[in-house]
N, C-alpha and C positions, 0 to 999 in steps of 0.2 A: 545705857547702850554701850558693849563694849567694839571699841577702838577694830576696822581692818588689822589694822599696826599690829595690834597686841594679839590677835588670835593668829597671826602670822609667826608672831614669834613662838607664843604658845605650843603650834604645829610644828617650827622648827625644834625646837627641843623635845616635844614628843619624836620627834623622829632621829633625833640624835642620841635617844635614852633608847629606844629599839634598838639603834645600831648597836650601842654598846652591849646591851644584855646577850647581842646572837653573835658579837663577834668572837670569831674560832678562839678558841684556848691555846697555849702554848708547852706544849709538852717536849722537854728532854731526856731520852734514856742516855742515862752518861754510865759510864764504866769501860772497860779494859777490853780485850777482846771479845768474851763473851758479850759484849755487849756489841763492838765493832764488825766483826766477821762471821756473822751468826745471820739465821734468818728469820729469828722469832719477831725482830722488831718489823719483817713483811707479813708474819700471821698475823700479829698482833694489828696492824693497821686493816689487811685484811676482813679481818673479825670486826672493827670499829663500824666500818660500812654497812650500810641501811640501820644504823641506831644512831640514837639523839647526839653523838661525837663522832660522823663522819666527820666533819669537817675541820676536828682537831690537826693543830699545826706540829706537826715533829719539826724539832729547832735540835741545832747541832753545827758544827763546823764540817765534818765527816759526811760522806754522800754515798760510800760504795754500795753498789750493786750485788754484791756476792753473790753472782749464780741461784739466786730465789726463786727463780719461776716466776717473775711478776714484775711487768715493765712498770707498773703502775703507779706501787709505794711510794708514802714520803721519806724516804732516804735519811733526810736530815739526820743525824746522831753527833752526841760528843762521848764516842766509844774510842778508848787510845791503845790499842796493841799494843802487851807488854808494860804499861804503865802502873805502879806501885801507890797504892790510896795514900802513905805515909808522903811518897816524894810528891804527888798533884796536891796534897796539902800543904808540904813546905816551899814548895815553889812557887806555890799561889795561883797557880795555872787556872784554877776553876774563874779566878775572878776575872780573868779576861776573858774567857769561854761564856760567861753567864752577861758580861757585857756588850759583847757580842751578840750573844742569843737570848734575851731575855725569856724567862719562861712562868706558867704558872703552875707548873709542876713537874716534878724530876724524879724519875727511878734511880735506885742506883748501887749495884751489882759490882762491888770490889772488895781485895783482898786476896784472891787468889795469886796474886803474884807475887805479895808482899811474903804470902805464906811458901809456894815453889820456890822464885828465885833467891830468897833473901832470910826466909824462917824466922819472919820477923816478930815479935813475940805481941802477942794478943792485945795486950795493950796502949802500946803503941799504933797498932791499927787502930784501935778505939778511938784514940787520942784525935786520929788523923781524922777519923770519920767525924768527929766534934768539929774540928776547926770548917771540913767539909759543909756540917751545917751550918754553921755559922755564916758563912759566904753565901750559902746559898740563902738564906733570910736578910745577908745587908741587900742582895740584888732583890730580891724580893719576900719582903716582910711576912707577907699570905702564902708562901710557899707552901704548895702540898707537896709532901716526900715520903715514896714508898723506898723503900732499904731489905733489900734481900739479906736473905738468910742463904749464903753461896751456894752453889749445886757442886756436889764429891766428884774426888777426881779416880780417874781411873787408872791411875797411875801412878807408882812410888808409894813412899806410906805417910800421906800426906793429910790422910780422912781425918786422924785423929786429932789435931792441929786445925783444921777445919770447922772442925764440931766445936773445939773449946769458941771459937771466931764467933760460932754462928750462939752459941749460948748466952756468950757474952752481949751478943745483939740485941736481944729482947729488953733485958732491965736497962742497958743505955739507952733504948730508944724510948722507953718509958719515963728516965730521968730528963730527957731533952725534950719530951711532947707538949707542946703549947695547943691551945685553942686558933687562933690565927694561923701557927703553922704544923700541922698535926703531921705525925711520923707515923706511917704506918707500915709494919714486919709482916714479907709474904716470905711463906718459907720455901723456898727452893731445893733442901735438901731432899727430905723427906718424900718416899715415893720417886725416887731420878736414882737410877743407875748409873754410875760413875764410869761403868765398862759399857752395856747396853746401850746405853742415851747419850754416849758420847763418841762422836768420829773419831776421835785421836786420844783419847783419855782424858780432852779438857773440853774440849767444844763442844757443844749439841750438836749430833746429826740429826734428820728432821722429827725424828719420835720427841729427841728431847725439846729440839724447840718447840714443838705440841705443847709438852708437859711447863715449857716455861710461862705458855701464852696462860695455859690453863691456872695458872698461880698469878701473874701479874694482875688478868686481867680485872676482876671483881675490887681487890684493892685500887684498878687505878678511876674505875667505875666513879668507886667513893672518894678518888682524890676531886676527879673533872667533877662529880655536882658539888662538891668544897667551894671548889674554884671557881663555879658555875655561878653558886649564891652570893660570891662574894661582889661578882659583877653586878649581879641583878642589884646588888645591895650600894654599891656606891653607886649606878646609874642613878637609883632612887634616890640617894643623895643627893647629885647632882640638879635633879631632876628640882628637888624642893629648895634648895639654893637658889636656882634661878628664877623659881614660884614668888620665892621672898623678894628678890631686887625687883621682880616685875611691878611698873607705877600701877597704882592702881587707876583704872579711868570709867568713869560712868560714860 
């Protein structure tokens, strides 16, 4: 006969392996302006609703509202106006932000500034984007990370600078892609108007944040079920961990 005691604990921990399998995920979109003053991250939460990632948590230090039509959204963002991927790597800024906002998976849409204000050679943003992941796997190991391929500006002659950025993206994100923490390149150029799809020659206006949601989203689909199993998958750890300590009692 087994023990009241022991099917009570039994039930507690089924019910603390539930919790964990359905608790919300943690999702950051970090990057610069386009990430910060933009409205794609209100379509994008938008479009989340009535599928199996309503409930996903946008995490961020950043909150603004920017005029989106929608009192709703989760706000959260760590999008920095103006901010340079080589200087948020050398200052180490992401490791306070991600300490902060733990997450279990992060976009992340930079470069554009390094390349406008600064012409900073391709490289070195490469570089920056390395150390970038790195931080982003010390704060968490299972880190799913989707890494834009920039969207063109409409302005100056800056496209071709741009392009070498976004070429470069692919093969580095193939040399940095692990199992645990998979990189995955949506490309944001291609098919976006730099003049058309953009309010001011940098930003989306709302066509292009269409066209951004439209790119993000299936990649980030496949980040949250990554993140998804990975839950399910320690819960069930947990789950036979505490199976094993349990006494056995007739």
């Amino acid at each position: 006969m087994v023990s009241v005691k022991l099917l009570s604990l039994a039930t507690l921990v089924g019910a603390a392996v539930a919790q964990n399998t359905t608790a919300p995920l943690r999702y950051m979109p970090f990057g610069d302006s386009i990430t910060e003053i933009t409205c794609w991250r209100a379509k994008l939460w938008e479009k989340l609703q009535g599928t199996d990632w309503a409930t996903t948590n946008f995490v961020g230090s950043g909150k603004n509202e920017n005029a989106c039509r929608d009192t709703k959204y989760d706000r959260d963002n760590e999008g920095h106006s103006g901010f340079l991927a080589i200087n948020i790597a050398n200052s180490k800024q992401l490791v306070g932000w991600l300490q902060r906002n733990p997450a279990d998976v992060i976009t992340m849409h930079l470069g554009t500034n390094d390349i406008v204000q600064q012409n900073k050679p391709v490289d070195q943003i490469i570089a920056a984007f390395s150390t970038l992941v790195q931080v982003m796997r010390d704060s968490n190991p299972k880190m799913k990370i989707v890494v834009a391929q920039i969207i063109p500006m409409g302005m100056g002659n800056y496209n071709g600078k741009v392009q070498a950025l976004n070429a470069a993206i692919t093969p580095w994100a193939a040399g940095k892609n692990t199992t645990a923490s998979p990189i995955w390149v949506v490309d944001q150029y291609t098919g976006y108007s730099g003049s058309a799809d953009n309010r001011d020659g940098i930003h989306p206006n709302a066509g292009g944040d269409d066209k951004m949601v439209s790119v993000w989203y299936p990649a980030l689909v496949s980040a949250f079920t990554s993140a998804r199993a990975d839950q399910v998958a320690a819960a069930a750890a947990a789950a036979a961990a505490e199976r094993r300590e349990m006494p056995f009692i007739a």
